[in-house]
N, C-alpha and C positions, 0 to 999 in steps of 0.2 A: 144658800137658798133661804128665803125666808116665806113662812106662809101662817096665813093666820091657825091660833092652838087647835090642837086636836088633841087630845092625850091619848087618842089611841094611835095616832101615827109618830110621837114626838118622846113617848116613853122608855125607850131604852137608849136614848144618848145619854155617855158617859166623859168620854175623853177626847173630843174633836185636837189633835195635836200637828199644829201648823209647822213646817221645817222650812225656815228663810235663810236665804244667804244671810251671812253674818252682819253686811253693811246695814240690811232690812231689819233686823230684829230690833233696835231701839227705835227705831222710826213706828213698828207694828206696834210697840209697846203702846208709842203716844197714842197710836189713832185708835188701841181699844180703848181706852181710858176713857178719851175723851168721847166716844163712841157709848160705853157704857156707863158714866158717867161716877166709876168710880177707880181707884190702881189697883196694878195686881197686889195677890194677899204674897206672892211668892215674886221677888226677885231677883235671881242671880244670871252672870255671864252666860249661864250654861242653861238656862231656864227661867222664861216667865211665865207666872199662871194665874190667870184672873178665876176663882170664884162665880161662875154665874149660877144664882138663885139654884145651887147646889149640886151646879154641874163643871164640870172642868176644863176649862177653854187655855190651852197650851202654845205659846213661843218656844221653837227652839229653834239656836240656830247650828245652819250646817256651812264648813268651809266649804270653801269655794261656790262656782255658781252652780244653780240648779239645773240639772239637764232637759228637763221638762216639767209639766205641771201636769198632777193627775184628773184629766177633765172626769174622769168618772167618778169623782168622791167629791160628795158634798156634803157641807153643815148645814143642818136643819136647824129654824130659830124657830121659836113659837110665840108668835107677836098678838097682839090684838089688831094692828091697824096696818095692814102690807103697805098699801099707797104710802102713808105719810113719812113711814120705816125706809122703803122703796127711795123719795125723795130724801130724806137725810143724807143715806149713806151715798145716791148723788152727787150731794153737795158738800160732801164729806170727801171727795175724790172717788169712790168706788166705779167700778167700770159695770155700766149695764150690760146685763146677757141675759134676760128676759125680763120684760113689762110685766106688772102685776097683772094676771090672767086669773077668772074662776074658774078650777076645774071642777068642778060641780060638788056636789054634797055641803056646799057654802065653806068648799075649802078656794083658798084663794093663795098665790104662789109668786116669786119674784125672786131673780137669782142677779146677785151681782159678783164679781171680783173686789177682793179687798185690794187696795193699793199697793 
């Protein structure tokens, strides 16, 4: 999910930690990097971990395939610019699951799947 900052809704993420099949994990690694536009500070087999602006954004992988995905858990991003955020990660491969919507208070919202 990504939606423009609020710090009152955005301040206690800590540790967003993603578990991919193992085949995904260096593949997840490229498209953060290039996504954030810098590498992880941390990377081994067993764990990748980018640094973001002092928050902890985690690779790990797990054998074998994943049995499901938990639609109910989401990472909150706190962008300035949904739409243009929105389109990147577009064109970036991400799978749309919701159009940037305002839900009022000039909060504004957009939820994709990472590849």
């Amino acid at each position: 999910m990504i939606s423009k900052f609020n710090p009152r809704y955005h301040a206690n993420l800590k540790t967003p930690n993603n578990r991919l099949p193992s085949f995904r994990h260096r593949k997840a690694k490229q498209w953060y990097a290039e996504l954030l536009g810098f590498p992880p500070y941390f990377d081994e087999p067993f764990y990748i971990g980018f640094n973001v602006k002092g928050f902890e954004l985690g690779l790990q992988p797990k054998e074998g395939a994943v049995k499901t995905k938990s639609e109910g858990v989401n990472t909150y991003w706190g962008i300035e610019d949904v739409e243009a955020t929105f389109q990147k990660l577009i064109s970036m491969g991400a799978t749309e699951h919701e159009k940037p919507t305002d839900v009022g208070g000039g909060i504004q919202v957009a939820m994709v799947q990472d590849p």
